[in-house]
KOLKEFI-977026 format. One record per residue (C-alpha): x, y, z; residue in one letter. Coordinates in pm, 1 decimal. Layout:
! KOLKEFI-977026
[site [X,Y,Z],'a']
...
! end
This chain:
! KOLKEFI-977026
[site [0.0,0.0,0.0],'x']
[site [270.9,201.6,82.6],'x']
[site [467.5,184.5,-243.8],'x']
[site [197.5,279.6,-472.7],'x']
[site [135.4,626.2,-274.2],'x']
[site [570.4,639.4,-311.0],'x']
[site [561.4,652.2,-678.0],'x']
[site [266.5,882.3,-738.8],'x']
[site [388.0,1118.9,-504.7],'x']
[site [774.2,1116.3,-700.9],'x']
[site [578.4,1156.4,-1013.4],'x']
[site [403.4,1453.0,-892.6],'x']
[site [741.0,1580.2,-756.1],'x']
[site [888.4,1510.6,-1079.1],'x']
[site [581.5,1689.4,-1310.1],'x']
[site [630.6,2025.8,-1023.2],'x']
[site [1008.4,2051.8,-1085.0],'x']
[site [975.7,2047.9,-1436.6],'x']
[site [716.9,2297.4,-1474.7],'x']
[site [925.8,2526.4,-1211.6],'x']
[site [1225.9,2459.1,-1431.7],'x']
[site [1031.8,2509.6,-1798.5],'x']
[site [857.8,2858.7,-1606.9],'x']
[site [1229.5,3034.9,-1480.9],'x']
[site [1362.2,2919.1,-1841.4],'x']
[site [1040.0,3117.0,-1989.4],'x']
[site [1079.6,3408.6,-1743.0],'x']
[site [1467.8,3444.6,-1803.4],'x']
[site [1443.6,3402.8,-2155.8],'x']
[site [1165.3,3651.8,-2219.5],'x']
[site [1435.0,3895.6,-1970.5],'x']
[site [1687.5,3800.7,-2171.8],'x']
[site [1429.1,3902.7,-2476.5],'x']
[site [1197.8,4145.9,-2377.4],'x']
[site [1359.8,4463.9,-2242.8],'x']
[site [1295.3,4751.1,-2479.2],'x']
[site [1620.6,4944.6,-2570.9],'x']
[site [1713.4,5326.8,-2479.6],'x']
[site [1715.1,5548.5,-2792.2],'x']
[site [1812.3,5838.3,-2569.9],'x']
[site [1807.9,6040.0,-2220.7],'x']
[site [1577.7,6344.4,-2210.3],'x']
[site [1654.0,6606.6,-2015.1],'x']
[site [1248.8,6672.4,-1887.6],'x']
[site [1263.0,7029.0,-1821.5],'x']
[site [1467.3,7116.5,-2137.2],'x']
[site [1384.7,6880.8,-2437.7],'x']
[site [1601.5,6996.4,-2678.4],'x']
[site [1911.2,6860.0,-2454.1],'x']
[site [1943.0,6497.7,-2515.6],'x']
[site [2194.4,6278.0,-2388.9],'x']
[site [2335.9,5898.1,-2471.0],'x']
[site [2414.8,5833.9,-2108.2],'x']
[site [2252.8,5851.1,-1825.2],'x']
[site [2313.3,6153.4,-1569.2],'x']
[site [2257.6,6491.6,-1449.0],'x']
[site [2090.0,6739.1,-1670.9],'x']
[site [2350.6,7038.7,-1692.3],'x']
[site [2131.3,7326.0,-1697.7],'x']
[site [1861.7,7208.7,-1412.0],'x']
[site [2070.2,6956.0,-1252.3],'x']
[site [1743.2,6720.5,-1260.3],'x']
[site [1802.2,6388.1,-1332.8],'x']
[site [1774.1,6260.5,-1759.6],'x']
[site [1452.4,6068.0,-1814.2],'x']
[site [1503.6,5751.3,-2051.0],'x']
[site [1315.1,5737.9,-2332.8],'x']
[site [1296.9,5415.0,-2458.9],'x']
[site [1228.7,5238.7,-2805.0],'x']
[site [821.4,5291.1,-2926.4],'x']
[site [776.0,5578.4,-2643.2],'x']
[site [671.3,5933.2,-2660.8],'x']
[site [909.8,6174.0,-2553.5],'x']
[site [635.1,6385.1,-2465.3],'x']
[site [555.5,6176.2,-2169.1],'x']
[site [889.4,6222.1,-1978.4],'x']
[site [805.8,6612.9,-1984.7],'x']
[site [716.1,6820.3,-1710.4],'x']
[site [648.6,7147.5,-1843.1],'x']
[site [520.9,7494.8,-1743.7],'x']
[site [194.6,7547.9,-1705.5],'x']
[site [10.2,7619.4,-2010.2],'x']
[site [284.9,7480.2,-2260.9],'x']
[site [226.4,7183.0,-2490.3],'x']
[site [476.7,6940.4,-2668.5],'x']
[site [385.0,6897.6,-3045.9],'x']
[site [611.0,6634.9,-3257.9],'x']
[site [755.5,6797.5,-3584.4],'x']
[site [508.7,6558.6,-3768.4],'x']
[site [235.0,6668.9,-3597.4],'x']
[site [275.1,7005.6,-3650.9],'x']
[site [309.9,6986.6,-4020.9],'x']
[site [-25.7,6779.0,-4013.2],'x']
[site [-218.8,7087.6,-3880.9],'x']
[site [21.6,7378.2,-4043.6],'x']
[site [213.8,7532.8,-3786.3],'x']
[site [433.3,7827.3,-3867.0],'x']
[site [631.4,8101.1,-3656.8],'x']
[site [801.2,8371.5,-3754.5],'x']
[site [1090.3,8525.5,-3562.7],'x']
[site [1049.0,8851.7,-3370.0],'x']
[site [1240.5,9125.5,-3494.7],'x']
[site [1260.2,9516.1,-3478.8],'x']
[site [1019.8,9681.8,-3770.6],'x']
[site [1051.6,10059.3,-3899.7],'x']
[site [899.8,10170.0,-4202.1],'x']
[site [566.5,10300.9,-4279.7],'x']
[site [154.4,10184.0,-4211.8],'x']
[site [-128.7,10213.8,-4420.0],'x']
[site [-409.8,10317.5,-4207.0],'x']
[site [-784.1,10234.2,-4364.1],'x']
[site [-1053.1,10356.9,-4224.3],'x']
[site [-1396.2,10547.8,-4314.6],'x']
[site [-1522.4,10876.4,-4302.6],'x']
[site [-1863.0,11095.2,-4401.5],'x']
[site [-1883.0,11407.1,-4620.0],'x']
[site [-1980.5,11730.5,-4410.6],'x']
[site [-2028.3,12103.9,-4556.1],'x']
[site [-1779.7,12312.0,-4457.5],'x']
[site [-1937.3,12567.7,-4162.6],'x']
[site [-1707.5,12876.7,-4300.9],'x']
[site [-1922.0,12784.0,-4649.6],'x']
[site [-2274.9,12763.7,-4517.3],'x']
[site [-2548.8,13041.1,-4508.8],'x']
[site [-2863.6,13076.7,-4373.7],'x']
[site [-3111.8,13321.9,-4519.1],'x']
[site [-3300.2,13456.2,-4209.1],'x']
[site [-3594.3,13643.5,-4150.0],'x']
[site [-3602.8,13996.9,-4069.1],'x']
[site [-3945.1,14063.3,-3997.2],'x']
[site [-4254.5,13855.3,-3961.0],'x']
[site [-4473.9,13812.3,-4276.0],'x']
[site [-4628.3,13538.4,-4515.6],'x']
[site [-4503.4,13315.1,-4798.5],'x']
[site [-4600.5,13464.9,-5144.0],'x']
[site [-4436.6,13221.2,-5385.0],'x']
[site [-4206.5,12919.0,-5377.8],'x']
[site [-3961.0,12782.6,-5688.9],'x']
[site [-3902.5,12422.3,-5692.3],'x']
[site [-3614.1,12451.7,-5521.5],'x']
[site [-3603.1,12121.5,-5276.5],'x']
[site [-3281.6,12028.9,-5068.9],'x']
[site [-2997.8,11901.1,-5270.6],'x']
[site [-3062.8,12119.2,-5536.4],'x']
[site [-2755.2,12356.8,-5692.6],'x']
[site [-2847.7,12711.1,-5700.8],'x']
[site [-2735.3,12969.8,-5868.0],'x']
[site [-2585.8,13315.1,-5706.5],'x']
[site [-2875.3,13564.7,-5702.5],'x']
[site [-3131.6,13298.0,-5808.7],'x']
[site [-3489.9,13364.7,-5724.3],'x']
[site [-3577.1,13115.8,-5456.2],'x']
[site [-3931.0,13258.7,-5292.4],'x']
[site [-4142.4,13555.5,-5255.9],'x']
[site [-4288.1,13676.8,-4961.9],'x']
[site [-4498.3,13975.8,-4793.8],'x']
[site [-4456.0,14205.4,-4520.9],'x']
[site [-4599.5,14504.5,-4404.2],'x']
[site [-4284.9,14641.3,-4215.6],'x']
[site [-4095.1,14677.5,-4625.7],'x']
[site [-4382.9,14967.1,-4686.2],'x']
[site [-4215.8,15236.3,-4486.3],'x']
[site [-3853.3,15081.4,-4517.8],'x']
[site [-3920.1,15120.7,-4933.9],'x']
[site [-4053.9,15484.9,-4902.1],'x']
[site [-3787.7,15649.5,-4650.8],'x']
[site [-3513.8,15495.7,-4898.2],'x']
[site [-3697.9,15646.6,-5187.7],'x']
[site [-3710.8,15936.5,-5027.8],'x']
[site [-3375.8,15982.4,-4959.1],'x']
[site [-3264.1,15886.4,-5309.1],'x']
[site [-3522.4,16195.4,-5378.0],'x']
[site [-3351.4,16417.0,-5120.4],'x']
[site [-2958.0,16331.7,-5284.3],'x']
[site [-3059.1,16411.4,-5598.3],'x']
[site [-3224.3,16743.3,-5495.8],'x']
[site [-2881.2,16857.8,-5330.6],'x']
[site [-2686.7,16716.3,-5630.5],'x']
[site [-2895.2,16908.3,-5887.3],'x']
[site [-2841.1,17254.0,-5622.5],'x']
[site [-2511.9,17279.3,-5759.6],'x']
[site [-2327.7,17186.9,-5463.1],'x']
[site [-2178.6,16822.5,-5492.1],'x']
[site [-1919.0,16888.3,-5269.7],'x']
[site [-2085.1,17083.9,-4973.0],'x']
[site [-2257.8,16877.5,-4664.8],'x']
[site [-2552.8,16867.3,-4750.7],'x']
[site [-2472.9,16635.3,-5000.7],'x']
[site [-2329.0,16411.1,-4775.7],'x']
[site [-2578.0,16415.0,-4563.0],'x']
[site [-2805.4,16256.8,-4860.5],'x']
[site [-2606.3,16029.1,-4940.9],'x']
[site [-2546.8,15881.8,-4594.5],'x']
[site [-2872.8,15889.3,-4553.3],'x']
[site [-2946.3,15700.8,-4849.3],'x']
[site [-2643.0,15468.9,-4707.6],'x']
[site [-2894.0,15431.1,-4408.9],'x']
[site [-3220.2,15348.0,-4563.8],'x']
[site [-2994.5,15079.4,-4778.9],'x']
[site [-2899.9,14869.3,-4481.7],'x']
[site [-3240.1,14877.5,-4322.2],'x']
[site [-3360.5,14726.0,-4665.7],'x']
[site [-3084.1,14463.8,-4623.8],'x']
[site [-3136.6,14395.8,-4262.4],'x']
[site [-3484.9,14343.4,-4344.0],'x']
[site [-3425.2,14053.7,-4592.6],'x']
[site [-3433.6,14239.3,-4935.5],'x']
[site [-3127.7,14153.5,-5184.7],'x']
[site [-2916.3,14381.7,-5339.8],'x']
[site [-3064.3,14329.8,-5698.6],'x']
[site [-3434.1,14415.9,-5562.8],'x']
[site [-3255.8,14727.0,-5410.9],'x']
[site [-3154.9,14817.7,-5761.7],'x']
[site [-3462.4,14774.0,-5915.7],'x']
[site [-3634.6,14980.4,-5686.2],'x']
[site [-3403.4,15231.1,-5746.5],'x']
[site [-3458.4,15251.0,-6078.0],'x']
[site [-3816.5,15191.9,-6128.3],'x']
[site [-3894.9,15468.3,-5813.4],'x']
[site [-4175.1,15221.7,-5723.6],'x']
[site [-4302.5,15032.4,-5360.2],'x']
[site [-4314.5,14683.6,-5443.6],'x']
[site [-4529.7,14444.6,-5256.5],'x']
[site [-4346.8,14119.7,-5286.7],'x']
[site [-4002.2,14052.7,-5141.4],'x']
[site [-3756.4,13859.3,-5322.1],'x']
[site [-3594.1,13588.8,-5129.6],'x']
[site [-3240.1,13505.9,-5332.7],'x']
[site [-2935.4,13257.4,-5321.5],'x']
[site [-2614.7,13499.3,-5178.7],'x']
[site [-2359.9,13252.6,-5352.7],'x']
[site [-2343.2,12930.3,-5580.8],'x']
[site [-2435.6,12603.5,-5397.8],'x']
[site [-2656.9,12326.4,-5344.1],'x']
[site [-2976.4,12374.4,-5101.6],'x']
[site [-2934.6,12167.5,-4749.2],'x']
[site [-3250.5,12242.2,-4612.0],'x']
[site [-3524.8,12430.4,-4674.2],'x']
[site [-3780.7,12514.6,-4405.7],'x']
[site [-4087.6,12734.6,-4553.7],'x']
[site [-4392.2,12637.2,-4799.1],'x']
[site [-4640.6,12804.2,-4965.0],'x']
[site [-4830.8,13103.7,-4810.4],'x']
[site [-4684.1,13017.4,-4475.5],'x']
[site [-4670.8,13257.8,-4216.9],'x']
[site [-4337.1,13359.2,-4034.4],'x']
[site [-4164.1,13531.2,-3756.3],'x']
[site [-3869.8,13703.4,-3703.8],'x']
[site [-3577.6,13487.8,-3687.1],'x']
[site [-3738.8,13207.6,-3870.0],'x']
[site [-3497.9,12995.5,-4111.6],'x']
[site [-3604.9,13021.8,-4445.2],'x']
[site [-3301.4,12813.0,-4632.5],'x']
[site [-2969.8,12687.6,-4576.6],'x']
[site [-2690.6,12713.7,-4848.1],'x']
[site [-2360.6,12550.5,-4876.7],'x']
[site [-2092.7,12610.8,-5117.1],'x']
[site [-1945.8,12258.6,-5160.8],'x']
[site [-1659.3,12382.7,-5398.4],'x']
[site [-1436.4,12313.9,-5073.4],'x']
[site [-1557.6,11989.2,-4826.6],'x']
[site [-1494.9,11841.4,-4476.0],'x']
[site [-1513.7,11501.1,-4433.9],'x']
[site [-1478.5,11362.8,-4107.8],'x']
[site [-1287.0,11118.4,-4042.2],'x']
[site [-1349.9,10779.5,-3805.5],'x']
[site [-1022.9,10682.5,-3603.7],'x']
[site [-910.9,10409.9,-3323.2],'x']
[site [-671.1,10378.6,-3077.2],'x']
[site [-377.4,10608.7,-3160.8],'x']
[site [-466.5,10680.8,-3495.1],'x']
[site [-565.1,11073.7,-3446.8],'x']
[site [-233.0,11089.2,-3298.7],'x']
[site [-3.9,10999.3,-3596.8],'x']
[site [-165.8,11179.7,-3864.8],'x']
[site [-25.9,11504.9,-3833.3],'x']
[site [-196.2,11838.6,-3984.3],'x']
[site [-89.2,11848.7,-4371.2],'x']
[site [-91.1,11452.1,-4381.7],'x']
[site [-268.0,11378.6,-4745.9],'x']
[site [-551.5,11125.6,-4748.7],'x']
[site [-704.0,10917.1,-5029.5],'x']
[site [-1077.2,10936.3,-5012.4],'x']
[site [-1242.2,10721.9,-5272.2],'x']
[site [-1650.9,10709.5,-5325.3],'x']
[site [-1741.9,10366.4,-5431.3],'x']
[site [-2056.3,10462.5,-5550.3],'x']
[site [-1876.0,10716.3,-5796.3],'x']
[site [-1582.2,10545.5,-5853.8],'x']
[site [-1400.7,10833.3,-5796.5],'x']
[site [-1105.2,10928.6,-5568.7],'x']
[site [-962.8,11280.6,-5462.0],'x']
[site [-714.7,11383.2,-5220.1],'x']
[site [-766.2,11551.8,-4860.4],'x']
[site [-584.9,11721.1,-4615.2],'x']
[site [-583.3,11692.4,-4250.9],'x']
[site [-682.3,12009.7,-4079.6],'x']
[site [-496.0,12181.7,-3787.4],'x']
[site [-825.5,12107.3,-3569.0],'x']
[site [-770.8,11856.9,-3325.9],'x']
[site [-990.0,11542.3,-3293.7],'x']
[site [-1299.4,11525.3,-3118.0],'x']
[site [-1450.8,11235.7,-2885.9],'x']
[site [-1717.8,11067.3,-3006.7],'x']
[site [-1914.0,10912.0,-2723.1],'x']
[site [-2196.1,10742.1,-2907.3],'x']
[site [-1900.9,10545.2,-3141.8],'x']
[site [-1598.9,10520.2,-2902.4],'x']
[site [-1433.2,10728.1,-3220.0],'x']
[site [-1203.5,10998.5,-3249.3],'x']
[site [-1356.2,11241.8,-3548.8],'x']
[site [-1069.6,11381.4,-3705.4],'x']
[site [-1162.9,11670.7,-3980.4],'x']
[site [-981.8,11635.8,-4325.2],'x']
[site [-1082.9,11944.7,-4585.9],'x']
[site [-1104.5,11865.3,-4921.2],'x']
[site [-1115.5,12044.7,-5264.1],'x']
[site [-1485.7,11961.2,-5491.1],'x']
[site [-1489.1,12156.3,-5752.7],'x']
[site [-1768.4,11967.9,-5928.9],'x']
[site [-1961.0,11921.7,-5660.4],'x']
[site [-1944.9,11542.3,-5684.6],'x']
[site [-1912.2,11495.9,-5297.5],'x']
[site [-2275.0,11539.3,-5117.0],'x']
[site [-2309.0,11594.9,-4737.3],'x']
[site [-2363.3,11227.0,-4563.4],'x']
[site [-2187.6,11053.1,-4823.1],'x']
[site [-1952.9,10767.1,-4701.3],'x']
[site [-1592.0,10727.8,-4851.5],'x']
[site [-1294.0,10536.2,-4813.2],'x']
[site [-1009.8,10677.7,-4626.2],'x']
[site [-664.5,10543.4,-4673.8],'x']
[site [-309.1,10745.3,-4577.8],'x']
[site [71.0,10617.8,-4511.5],'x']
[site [228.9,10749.4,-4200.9],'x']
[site [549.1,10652.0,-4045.3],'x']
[site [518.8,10317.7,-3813.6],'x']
[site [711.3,10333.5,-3489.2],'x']
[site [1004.6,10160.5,-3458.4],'x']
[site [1000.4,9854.1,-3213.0],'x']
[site [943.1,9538.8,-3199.5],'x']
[site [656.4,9361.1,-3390.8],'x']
[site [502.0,9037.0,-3501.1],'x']
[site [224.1,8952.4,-3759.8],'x']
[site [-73.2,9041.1,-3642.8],'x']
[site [-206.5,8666.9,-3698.6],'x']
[site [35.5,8564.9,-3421.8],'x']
[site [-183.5,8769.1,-3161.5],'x']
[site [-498.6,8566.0,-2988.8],'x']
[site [-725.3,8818.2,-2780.8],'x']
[site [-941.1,8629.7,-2508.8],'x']
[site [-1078.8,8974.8,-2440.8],'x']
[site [-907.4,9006.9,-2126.5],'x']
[site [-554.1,8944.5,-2200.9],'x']
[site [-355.2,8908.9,-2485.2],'x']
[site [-116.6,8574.7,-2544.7],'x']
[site [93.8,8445.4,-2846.5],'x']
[site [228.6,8084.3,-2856.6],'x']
[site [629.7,8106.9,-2825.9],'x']
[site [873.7,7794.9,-2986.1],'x']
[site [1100.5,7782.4,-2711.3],'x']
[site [1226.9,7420.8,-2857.0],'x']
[site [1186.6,7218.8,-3141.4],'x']
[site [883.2,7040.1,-3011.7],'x']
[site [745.9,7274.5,-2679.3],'x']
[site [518.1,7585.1,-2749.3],'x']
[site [458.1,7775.7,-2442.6],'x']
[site [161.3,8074.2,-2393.4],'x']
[site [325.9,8410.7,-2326.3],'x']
[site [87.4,8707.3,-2263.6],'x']
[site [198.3,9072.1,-2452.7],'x']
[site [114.0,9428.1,-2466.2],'x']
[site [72.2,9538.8,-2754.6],'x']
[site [73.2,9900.3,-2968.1],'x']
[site [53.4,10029.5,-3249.0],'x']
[site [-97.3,9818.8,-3611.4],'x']
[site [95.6,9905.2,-3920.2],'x']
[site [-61.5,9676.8,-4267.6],'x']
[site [-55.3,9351.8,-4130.8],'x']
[site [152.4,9374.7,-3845.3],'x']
[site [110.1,9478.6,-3457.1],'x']
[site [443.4,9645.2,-3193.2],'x']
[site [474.7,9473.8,-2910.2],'x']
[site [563.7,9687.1,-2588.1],'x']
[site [603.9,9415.1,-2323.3],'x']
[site [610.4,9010.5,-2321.5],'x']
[site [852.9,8917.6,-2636.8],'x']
[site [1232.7,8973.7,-2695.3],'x']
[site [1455.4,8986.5,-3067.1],'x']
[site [1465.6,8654.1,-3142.5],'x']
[site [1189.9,8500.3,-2991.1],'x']
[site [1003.8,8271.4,-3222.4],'x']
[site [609.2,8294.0,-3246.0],'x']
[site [360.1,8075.8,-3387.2],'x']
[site [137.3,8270.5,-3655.5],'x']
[site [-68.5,8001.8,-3801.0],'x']
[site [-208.5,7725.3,-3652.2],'x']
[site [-217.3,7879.2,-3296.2],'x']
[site [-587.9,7830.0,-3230.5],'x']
[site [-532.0,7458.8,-3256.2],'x']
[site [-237.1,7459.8,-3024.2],'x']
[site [-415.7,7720.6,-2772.1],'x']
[site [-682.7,7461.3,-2769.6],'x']
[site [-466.7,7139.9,-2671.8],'x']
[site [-305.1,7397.3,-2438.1],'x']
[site [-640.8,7482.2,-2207.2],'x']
[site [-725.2,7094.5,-2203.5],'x']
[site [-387.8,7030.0,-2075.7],'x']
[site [-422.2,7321.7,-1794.4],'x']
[site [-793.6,7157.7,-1710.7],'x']
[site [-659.5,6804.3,-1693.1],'x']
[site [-411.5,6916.4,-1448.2],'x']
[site [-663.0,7137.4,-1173.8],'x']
[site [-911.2,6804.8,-1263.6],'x']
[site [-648.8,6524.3,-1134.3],'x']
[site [-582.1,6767.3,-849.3],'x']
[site [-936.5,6762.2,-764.8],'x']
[site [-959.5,6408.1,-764.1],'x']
[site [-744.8,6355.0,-485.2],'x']
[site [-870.8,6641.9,-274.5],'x']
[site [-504.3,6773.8,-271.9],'x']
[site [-496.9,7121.0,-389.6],'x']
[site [-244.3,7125.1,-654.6],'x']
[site [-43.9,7505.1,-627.3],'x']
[site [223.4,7342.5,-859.8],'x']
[site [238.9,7153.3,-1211.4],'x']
[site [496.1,6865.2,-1203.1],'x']
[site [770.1,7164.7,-1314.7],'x']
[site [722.1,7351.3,-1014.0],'x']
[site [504.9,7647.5,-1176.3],'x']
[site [270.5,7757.6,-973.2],'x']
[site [-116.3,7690.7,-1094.1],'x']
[site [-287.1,7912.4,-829.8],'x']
[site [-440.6,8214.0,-1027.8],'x']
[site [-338.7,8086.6,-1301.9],'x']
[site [-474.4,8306.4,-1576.2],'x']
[site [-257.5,8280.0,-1912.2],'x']
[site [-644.8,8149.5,-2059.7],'x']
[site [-901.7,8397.8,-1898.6],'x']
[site [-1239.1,8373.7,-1962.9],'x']
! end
């Protein structure tokens, strides 16, 4: 009984060593097999320093990461907050490209728009001088062109009855002294001043100088006034109608000679400030086709509340009156850019808050670096503060990089979360409290 149980438990013994033995032979083999082999050592806080050998990092004195065989690189980094590594294969899948910060001079085109105003100095008003009532009316709407001297309307007033008959009288009364025989002696100055005098109140009362004339001439009262254009121009308004009745003061027409224009120019930011007075300006009028020259006035700007613009006046020569009040043009003038530094202006991403541009500090690692920025000159922006000559910024392709970059900060402030640790620093060291290179 006993030797059966002997030799099934050696058997046993036997089948245990040799699947012990076949086991360490697989283990040692797939050892002696398996391990994956060490392109490199990584230096984690400074990619671009690689190493053969294992050691000490020279610049951080942290210890070089292996990267082995099949393994991204990217995962033995530990960079700054905000920063994302991007192979070079990668980034030619999605178009990257950066351009190299340098110090610009030269000149910017400035575009903008503008309106077309009548020049104040060029604008009359034709007034009332007495209370009365509208007689007649030409068809004389606003926008049209009148004629100096034209007949515009016709009206009646009571207070021209005496004002006609003391001037005729006095024109009676000079040419009594003159036919005395006594130009020279004062009482024929004393006609003719007084003639002088009953002149002006005609004027001041509203009648032109070629109804004065007539009524010289014909020795007549006349019972209807003539209302006339004082110079060449187009009509801007025109406030009366047919056998209206007026008062004193009341605005019968305004006038403008547009041989000579303002146009007002809209302007951001520091705009006003470069264009000095002289500075020529190309207006163009789409709607004409057509395209003069201005000149920017010695006025300063004014603040626009309503727009958040500076209005800048520009005057402008129309001789043929092509340019109407409240037309829009085109404004576009050269001026000197500042010299600084400066970047494309595709480079710059405004959250609104805060403006960042993605910087190549390595072949692989883009980090966010917030600017101030100046002045825009064509299609590139000065940068006061956040970039130095030399530094190399991404200008296409940054929205897709600023995108991997904000779910990289958010994965980080999540895992922190997750183990109820508050996480002040990223594995580099940088701090993540108020944190704001992404504000929202």
């Amino acid at each position: 009984m006993n030797k059966p149980r002997a030799v099934v438990s050696l058997l046993v013994l036997g089948l245990a060593v040799f699947a012990a033995g076949r086991y360490s032979g697989t283990s040692s083999h797939a050892q002696h097999t398996d391990p994956k082999r060490v392109l490199y050592y990584l230096d984690p806080m400074h990619p671009a320093y690689r190493s053969d050998k294992p050691g000490i990092a020279p610049d951080c004195g942290m210890a070089l990461e292996p990267v082995y065989e099949g393994e991204d690189p990217a995962a033995k980094l530990q960079l700054p907050v905000g920063a994302v590594s991007i192979s070079r294969e990668k980034q030619q899948l999605i178009g990257v490209r950066v351009q190299t910060v340098d110090k610009h001079s030269g000149s910017r085109l400035i575009r903008t728009t503008g309106h077309v105003e009548a020049d104040d100095n060029r604008v009359y008003r034709i007034m009332a001088g007495t209370e009365g009532s509208v007689q007649s009316l030409e068809n004389n709407p606003a926008g049209t062109i009148v004629k100096r001297n034209q007949l515009l309307a016709t009206f009646y007033s009571k207070e021209f009855r005496q004002a006609e008959q003391s001037y005729l009288i006095s024109l009676n009364g000079l040419e009594r002294a003159k036919g005395s025989g006594h130009d020279g002696d004062e009482q024929v100055r004393l006609a003719e001043t007084n003639v002088r005098v009953s002149e002006e109140q005609l004027r001041a009362l509203g009648m032109g100088d070629p109804q004065i004339k007539e009524l010289a001439k014909a020795r007549q009262i006349t019972r209807d006034i003539n209302v006339i254009s004082p110079i060449d121009g187009i009509v801007l308004t025109r406030n009366i109608s047919p056998a209206q009745r007026f008062d004193r003061g009341a605005e019968f027409y305004r006038i403008a000679d547009l041989r000579k224009i303002w146009i007002i120019a809209d302007l951001f930011g520091d705009g006003a400030r470069v264009l000095r007075p002289g500075t020529k300006v190309k207006v163009t009028v789409r709607e004409l086709s057509k395209s003069v020259y201005a000149t920017v006035s010695d006025n300063p700007p004014l603040f626009d509340p309503a727009s958040r613009t500076l209005k800048l006046r520009l005057e402008a020569d129309n001789p043929d009156m092509a340019l109407r009040p409240d037309m829009f043009v085109d404004l576009e003038f050269r001026t000197l850019a500042p010299p600084g530094l400066s970047v494309s202006a595709e480079a710059i991403l405004d959250s609104g808050l805060q403006k960042i541009v993605y910087v190549q500090t390595s072949e692989d690692i883009f980090e966010p670096r917030p600017v101030e920025i100046g002045t825009a000159f064509g299609n590139r922006v000065t940068v006061a503060r956040g970039l130095a000559v030399g530094d190399r910024v991404v200008t296409a392709a940054n929205f897709l990089i600023d995108s991997e970059s904000r779910m990289r900060t958010g994965a980080l402030r999540a895992a922190s979360a997750k183990h109820d640790t508050p996480m002040t620093h990223d594995p580099a060291g940088n701090s993540l409290l108020n944190h704001n290179i992404h504000p929202r």
